[in-house]
CHARMM-style PDB file with segment names, atoms N, HN, CA, C and O in Angstrom:
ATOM      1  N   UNK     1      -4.671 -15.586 -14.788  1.00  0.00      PROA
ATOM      2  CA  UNK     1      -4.426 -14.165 -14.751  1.00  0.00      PROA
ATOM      3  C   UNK     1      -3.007 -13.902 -15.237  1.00  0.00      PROA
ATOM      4  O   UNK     1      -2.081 -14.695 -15.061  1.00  0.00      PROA
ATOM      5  N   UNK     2      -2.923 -12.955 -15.742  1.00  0.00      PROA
ATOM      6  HN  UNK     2      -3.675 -12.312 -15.885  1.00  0.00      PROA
ATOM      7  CA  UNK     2      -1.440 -12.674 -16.025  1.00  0.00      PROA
ATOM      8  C   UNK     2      -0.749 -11.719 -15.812  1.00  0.00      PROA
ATOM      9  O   UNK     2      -1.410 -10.687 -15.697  1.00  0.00      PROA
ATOM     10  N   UNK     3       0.900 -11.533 -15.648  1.00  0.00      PROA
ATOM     11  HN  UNK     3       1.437 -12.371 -15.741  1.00  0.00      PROA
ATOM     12  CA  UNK     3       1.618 -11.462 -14.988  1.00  0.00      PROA
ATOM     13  C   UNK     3       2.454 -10.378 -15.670  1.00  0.00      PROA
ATOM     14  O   UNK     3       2.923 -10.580 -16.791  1.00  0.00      PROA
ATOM     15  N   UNK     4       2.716  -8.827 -14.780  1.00  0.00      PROA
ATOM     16  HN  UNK     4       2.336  -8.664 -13.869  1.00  0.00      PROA
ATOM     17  CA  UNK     4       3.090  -7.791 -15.165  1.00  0.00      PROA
ATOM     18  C   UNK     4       4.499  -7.346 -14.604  1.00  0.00      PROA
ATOM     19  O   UNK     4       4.551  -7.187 -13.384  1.00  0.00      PROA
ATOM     20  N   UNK     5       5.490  -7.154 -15.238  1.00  0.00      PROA
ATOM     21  HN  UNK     5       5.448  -7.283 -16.228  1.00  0.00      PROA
ATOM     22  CA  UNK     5       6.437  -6.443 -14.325  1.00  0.00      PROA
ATOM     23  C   UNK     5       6.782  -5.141 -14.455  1.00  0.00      PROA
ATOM     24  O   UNK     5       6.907  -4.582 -15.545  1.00  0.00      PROA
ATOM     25  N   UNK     6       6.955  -4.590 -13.322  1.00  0.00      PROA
ATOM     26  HN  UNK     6       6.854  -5.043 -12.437  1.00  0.00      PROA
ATOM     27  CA  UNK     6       7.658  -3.297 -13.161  1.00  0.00      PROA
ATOM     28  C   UNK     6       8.772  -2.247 -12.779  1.00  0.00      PROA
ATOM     29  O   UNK     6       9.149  -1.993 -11.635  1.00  0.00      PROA
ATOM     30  N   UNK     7       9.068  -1.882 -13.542  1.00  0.00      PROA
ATOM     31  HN  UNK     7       8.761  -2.088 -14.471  1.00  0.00      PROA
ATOM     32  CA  UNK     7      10.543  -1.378 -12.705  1.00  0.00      PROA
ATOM     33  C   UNK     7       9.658  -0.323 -11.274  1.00  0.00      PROA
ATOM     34  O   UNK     7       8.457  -0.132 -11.468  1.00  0.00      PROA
ATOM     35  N   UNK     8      10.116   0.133 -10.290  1.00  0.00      PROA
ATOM     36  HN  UNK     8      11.091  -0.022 -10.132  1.00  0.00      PROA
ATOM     37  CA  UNK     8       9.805   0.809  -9.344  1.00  0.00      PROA
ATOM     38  C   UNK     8      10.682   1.427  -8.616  1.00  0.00      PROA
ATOM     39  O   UNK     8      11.642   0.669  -8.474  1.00  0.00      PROA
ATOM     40  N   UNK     9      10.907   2.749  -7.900  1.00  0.00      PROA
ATOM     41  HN  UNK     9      10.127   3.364  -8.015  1.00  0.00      PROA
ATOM     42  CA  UNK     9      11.602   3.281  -7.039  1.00  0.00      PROA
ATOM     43  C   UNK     9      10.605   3.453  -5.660  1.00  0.00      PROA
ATOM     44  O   UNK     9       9.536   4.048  -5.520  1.00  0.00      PROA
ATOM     45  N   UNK    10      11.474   2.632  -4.671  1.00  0.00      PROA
ATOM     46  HN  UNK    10      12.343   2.149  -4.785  1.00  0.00      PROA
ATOM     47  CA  UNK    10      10.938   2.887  -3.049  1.00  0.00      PROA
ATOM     48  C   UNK    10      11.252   3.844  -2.575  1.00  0.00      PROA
ATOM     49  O   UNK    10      12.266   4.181  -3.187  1.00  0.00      PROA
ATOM     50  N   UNK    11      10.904   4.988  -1.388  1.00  0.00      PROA
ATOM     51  HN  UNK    11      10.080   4.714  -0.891  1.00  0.00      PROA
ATOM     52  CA  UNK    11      11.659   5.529  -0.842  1.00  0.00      PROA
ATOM     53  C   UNK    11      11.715   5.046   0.634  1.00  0.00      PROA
ATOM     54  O   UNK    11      10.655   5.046   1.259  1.00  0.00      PROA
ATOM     55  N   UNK    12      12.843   4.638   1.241  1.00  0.00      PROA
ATOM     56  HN  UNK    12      13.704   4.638   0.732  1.00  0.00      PROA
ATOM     57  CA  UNK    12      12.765   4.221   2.343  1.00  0.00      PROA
ATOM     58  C   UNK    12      14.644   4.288   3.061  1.00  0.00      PROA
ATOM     59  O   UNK    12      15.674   4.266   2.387  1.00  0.00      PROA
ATOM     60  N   UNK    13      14.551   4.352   4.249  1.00  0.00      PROA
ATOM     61  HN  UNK    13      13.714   4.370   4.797  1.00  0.00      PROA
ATOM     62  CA  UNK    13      15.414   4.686   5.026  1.00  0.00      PROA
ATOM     63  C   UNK    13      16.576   3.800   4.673  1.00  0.00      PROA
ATOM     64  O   UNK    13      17.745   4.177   4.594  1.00  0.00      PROA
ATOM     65  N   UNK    14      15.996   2.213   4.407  1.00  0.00      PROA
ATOM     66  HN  UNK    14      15.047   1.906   4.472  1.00  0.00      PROA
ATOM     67  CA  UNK    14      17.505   1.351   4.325  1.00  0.00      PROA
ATOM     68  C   UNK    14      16.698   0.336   3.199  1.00  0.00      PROA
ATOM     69  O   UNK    14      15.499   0.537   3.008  1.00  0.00      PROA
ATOM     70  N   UNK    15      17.290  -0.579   2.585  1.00  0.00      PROA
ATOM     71  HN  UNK    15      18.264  -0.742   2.740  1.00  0.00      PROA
ATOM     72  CA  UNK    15      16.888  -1.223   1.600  1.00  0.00      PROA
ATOM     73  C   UNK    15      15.904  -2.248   1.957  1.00  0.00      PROA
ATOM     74  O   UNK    15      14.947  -2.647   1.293  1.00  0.00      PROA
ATOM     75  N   UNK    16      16.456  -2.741   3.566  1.00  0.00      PROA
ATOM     76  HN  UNK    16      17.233  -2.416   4.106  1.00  0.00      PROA
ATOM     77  CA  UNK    16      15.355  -3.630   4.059  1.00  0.00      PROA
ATOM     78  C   UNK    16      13.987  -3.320   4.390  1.00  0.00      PROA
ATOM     79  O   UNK    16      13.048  -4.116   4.415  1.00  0.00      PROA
ATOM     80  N   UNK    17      13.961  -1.827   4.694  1.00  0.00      PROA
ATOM     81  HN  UNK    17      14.724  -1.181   4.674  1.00  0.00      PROA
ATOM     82  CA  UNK    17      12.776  -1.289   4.506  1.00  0.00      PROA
ATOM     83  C   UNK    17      11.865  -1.469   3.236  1.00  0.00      PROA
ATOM     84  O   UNK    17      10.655  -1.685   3.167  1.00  0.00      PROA
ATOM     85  N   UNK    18      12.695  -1.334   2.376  1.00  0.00      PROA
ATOM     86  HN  UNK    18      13.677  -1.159   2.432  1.00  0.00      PROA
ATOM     87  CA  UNK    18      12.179  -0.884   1.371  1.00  0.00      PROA
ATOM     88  C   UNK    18      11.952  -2.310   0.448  1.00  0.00      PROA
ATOM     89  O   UNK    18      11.399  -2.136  -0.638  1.00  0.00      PROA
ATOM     90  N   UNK    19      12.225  -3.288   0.701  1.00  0.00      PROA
ATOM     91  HN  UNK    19      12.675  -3.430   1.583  1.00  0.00      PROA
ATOM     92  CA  UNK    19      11.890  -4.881   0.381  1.00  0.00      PROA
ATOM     93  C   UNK    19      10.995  -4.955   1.452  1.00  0.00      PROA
ATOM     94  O   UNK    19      10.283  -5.936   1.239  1.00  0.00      PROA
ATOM     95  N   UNK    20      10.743  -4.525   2.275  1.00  0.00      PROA
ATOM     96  HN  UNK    20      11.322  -3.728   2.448  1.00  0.00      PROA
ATOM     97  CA  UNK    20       9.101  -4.867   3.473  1.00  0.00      PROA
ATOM     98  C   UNK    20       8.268  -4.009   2.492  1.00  0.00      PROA
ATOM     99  O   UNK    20       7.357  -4.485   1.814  1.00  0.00      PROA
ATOM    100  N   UNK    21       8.597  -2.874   2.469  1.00  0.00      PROA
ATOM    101  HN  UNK    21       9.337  -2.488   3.020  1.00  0.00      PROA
ATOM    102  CA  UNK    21       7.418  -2.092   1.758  1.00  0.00      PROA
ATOM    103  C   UNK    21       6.703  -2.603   0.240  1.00  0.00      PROA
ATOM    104  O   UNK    21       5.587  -2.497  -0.269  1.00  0.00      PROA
ATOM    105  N   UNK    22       8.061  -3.230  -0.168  1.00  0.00      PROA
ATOM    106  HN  UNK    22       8.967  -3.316   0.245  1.00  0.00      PROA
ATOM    107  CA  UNK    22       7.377  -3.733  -1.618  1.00  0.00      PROA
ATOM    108  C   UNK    22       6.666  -5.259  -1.241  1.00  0.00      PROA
ATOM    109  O   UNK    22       5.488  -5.517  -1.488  1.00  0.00      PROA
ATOM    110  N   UNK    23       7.461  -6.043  -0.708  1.00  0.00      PROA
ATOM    111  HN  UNK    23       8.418  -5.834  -0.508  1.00  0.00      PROA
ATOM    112  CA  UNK    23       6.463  -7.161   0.094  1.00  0.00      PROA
ATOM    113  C   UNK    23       4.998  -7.191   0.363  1.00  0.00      PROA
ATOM    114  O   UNK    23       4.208  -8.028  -0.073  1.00  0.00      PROA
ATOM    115  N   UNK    24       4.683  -5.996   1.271  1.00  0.00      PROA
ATOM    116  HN  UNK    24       5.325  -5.316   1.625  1.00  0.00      PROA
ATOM    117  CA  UNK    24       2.931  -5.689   1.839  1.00  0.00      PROA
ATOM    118  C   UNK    24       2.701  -4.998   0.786  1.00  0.00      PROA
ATOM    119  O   UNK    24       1.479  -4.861   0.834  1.00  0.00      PROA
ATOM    120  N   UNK    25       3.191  -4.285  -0.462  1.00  0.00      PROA
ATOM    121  HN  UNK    25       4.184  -4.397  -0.502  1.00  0.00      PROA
ATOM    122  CA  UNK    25       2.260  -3.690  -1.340  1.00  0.00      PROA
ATOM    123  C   UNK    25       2.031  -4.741  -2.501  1.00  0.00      PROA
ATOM    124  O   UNK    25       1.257  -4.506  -3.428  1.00  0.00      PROA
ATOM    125  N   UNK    26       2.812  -6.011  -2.383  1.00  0.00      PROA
ATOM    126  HN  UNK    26       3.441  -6.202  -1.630  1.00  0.00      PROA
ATOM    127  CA  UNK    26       2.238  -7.500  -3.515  1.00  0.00      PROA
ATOM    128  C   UNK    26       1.147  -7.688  -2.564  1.00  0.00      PROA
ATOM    129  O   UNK    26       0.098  -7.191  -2.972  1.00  0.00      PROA
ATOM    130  N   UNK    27       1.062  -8.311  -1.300  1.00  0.00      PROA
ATOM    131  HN  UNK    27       1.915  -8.715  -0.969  1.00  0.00      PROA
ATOM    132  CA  UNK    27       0.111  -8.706  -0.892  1.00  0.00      PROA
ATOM    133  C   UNK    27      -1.150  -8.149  -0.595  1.00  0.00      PROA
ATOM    134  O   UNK    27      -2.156  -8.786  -0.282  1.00  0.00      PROA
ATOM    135  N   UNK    28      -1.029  -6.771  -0.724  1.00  0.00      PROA
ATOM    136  HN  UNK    28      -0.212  -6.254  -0.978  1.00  0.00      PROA
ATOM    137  CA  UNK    28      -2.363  -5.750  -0.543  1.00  0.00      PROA
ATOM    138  C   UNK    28      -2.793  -5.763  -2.547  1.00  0.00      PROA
ATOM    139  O   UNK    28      -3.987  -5.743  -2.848  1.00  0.00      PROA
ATOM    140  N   UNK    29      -2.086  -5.785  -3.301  1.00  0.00      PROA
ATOM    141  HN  UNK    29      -1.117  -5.802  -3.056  1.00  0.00      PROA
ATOM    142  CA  UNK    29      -2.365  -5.934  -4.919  1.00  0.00      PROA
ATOM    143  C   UNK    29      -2.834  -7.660  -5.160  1.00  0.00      PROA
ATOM    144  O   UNK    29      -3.539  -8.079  -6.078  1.00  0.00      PROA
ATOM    145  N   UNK    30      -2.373  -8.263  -4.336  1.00  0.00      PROA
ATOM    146  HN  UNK    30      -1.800  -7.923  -3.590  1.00  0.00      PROA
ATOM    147  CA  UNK    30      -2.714  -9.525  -4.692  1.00  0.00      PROA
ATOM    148  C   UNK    30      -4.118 -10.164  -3.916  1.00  0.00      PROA
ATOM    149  O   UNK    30      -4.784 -11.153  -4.220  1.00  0.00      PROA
ATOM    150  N   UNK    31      -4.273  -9.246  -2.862  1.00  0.00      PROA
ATOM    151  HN  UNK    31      -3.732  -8.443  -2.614  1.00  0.00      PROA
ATOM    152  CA  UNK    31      -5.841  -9.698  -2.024  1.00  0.00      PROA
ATOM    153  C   UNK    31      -6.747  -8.418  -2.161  1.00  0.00      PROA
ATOM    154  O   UNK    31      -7.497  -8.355  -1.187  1.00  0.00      PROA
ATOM    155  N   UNK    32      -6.903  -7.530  -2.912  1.00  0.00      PROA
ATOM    156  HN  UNK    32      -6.294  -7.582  -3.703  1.00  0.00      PROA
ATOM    157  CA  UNK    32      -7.821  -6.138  -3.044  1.00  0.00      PROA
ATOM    158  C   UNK    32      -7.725  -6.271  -4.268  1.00  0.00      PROA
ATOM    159  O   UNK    32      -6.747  -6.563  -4.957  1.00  0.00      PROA
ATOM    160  N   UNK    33      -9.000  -6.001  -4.596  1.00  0.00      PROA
ATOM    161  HN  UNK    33      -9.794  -5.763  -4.036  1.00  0.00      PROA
ATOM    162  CA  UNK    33      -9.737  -5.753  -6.216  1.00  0.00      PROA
ATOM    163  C   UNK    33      -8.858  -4.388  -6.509  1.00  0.00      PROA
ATOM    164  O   UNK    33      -8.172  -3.856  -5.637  1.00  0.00      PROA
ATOM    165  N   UNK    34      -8.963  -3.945  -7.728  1.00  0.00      PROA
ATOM    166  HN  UNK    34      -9.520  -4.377  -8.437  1.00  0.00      PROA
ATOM    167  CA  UNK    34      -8.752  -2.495  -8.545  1.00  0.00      PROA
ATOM    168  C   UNK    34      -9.496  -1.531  -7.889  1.00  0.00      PROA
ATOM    169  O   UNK    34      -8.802  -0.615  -7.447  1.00  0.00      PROA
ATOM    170  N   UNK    35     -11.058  -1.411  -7.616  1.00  0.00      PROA
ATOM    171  HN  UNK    35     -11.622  -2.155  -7.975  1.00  0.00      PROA
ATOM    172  CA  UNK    35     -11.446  -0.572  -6.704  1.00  0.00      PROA
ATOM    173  C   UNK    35     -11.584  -0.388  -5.453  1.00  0.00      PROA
ATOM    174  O   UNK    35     -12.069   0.569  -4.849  1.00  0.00      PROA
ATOM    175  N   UNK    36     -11.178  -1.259  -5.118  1.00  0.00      PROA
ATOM    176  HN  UNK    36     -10.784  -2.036  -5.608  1.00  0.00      PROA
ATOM    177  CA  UNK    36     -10.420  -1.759  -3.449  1.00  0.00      PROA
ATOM    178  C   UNK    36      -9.147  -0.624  -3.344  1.00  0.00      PROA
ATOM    179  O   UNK    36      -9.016   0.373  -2.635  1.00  0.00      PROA
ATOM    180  N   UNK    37      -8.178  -1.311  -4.492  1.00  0.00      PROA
ATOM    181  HN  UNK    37      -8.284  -2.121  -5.068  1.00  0.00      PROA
ATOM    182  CA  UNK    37      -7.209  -0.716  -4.217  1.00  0.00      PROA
ATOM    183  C   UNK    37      -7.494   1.162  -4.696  1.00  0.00      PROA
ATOM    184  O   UNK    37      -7.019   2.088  -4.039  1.00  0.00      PROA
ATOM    185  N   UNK    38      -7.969   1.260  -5.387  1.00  0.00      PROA
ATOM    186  HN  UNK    38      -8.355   0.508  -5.921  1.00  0.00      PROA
ATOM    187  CA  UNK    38      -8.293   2.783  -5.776  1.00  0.00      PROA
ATOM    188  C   UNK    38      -8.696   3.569  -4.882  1.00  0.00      PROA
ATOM    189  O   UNK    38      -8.250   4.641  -4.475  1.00  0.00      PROA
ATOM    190  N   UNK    39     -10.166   2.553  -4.417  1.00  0.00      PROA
ATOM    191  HN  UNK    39     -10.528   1.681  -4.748  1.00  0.00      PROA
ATOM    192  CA  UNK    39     -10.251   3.480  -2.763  1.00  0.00      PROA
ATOM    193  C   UNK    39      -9.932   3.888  -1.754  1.00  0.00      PROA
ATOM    194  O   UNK    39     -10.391   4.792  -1.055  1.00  0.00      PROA
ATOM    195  N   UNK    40      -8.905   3.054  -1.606  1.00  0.00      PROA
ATOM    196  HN  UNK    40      -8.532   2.320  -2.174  1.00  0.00      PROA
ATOM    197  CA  UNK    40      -7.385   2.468  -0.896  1.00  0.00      PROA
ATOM    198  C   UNK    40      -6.986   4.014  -0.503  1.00  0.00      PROA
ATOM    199  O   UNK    40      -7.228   4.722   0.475  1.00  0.00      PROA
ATOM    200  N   UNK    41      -6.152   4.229  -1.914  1.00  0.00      PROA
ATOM    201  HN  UNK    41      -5.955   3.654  -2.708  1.00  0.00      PROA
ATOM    202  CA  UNK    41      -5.066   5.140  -2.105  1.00  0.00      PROA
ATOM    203  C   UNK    41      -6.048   6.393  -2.105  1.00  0.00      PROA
ATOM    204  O   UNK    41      -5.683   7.351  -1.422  1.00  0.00      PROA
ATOM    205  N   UNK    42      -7.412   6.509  -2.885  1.00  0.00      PROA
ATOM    206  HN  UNK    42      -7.708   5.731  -3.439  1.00  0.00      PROA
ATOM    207  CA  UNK    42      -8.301   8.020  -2.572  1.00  0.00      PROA
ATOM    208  C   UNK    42      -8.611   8.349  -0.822  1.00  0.00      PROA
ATOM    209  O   UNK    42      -8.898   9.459  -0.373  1.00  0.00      PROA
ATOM    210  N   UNK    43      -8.523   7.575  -0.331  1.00  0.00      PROA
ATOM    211  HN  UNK    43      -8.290   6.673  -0.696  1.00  0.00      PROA
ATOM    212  CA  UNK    43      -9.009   7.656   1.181  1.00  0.00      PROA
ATOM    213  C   UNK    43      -6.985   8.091   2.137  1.00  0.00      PROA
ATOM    214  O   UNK    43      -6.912   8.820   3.127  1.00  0.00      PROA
ATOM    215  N   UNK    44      -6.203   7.680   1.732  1.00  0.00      PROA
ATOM    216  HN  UNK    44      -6.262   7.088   0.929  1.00  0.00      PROA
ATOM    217  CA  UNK    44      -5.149   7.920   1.878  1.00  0.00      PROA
ATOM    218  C   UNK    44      -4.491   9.447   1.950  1.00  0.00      PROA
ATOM    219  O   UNK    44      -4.148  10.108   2.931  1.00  0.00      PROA
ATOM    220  N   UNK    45      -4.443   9.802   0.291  1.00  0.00      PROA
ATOM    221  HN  UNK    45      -4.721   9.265  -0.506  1.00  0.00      PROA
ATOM    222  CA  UNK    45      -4.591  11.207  -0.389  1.00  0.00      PROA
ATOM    223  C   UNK    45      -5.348  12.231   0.427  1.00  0.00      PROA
ATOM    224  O   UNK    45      -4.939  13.194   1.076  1.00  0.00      PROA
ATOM    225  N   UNK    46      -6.492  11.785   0.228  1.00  0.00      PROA
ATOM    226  HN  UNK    46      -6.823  11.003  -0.299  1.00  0.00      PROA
ATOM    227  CA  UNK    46      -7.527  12.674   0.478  1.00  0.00      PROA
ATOM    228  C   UNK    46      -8.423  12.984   1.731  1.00  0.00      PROA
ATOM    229  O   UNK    46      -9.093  13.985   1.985  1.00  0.00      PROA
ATOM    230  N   UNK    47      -8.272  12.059   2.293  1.00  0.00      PROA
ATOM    231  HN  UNK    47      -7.728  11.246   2.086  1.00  0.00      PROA
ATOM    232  CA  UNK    47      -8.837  11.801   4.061  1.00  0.00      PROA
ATOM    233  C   UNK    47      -8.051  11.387   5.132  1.00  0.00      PROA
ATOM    234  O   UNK    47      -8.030  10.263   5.632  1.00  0.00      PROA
ATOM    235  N   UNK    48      -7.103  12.825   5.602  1.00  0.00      PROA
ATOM    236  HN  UNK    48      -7.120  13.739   5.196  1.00  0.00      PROA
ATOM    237  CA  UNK    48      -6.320  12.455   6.659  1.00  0.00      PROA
ATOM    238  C   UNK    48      -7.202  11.687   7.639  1.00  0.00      PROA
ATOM    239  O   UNK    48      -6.572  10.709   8.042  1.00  0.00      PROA
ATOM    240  N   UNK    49      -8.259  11.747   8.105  1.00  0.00      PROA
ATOM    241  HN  UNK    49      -8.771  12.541   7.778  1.00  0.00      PROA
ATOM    242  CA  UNK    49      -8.989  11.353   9.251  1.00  0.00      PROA
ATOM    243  C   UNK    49      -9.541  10.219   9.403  1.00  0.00      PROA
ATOM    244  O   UNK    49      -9.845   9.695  10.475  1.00  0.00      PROA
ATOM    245  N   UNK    50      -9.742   9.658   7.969  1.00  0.00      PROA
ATOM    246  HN  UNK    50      -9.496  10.084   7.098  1.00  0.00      PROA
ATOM    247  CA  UNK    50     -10.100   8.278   7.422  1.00  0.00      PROA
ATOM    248  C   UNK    50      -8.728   7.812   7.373  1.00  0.00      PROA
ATOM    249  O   UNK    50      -8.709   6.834   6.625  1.00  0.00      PROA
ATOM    250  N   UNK    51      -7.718   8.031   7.770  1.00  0.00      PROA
ATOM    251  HN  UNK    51      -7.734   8.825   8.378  1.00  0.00      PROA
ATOM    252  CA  UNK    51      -6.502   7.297   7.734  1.00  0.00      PROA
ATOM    253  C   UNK    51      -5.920   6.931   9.144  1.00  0.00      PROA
ATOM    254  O   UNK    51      -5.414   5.927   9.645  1.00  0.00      PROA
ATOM    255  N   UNK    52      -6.174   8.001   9.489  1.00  0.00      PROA
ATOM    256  HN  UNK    52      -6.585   8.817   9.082  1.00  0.00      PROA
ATOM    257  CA  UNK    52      -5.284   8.310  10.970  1.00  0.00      PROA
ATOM    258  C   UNK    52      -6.482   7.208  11.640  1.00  0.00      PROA
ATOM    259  O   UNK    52      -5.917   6.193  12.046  1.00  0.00      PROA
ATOM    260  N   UNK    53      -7.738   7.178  11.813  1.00  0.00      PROA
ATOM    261  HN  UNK    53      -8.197   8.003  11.483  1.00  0.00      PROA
ATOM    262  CA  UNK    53      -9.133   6.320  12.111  1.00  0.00      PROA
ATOM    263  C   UNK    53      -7.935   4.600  11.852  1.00  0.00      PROA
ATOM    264  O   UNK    53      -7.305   4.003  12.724  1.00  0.00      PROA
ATOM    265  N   UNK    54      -8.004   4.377  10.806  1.00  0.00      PROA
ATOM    266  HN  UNK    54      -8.516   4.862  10.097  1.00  0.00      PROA
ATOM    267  CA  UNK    54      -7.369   2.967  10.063  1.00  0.00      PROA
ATOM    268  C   UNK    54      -6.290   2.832  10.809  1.00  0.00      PROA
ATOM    269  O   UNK    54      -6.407   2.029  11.735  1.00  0.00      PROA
ATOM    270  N   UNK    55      -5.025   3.502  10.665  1.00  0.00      PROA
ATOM    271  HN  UNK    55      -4.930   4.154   9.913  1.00  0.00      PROA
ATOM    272  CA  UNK    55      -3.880   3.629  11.391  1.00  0.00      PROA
ATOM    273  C   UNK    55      -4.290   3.194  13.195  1.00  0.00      PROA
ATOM    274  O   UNK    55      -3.743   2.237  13.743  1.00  0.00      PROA
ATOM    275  N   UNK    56      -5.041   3.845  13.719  1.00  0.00      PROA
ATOM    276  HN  UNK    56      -5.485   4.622  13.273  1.00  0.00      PROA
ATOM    277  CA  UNK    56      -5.568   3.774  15.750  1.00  0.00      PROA
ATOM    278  C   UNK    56      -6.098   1.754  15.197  1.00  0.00      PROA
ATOM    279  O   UNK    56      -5.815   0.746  15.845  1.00  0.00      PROA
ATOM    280  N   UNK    57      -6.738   1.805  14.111  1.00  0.00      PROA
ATOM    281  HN  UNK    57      -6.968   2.623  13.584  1.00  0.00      PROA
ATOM    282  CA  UNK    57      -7.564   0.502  14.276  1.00  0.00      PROA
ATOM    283  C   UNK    57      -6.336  -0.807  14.664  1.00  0.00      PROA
ATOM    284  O   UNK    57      -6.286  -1.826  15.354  1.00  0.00      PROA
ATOM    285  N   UNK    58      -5.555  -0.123  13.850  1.00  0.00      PROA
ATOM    286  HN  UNK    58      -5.596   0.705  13.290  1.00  0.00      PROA
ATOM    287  CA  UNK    58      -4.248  -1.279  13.264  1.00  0.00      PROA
ATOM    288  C   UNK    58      -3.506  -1.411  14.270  1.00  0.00      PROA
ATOM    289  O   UNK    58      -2.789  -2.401  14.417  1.00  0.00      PROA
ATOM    290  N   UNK    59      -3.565  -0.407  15.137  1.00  0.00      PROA
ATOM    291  HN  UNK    59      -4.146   0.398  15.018  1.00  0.00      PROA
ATOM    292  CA  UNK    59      -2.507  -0.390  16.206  1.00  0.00      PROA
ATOM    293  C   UNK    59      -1.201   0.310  16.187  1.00  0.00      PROA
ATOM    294  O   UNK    59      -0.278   0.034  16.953  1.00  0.00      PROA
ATOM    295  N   UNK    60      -1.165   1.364  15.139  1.00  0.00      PROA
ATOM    296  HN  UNK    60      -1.915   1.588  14.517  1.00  0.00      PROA
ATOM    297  CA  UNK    60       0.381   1.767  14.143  1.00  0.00      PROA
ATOM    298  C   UNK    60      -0.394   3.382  14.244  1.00  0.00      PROA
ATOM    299  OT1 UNK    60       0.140   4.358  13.716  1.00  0.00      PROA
TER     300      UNK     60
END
């Protein structure tokens, strides 16, 4: 497979945040398909209730 880079802007409170946040978003891109991840982010966007549901599951 091959290998893409990107420049990116985080928004996050302190930088260490914001190296966690980019951390779990390699590993959620690196274990979820394209429509994994698509559904991902449409259920996010678009379904507070399907989130907040995910969020109680997770414990967060």
């Amino acid at each position: 497979m091959q290998k893409f880079q990107y420049d990116i802007t985080i928004s996050a409170a302190s930088e260490t945040e914001a190296d966690s946040k980019m951390k779990s978003l390699t590993v959620l891109a690196s274990k979820l398909s394209v429509k994994e991840l698509e559904k991902l982010s449409h259920v996010v966007l678009h379904e507070p209730v399907k989130t907040a549901l995910a969020k109680k599951a997770l414990g967060i």
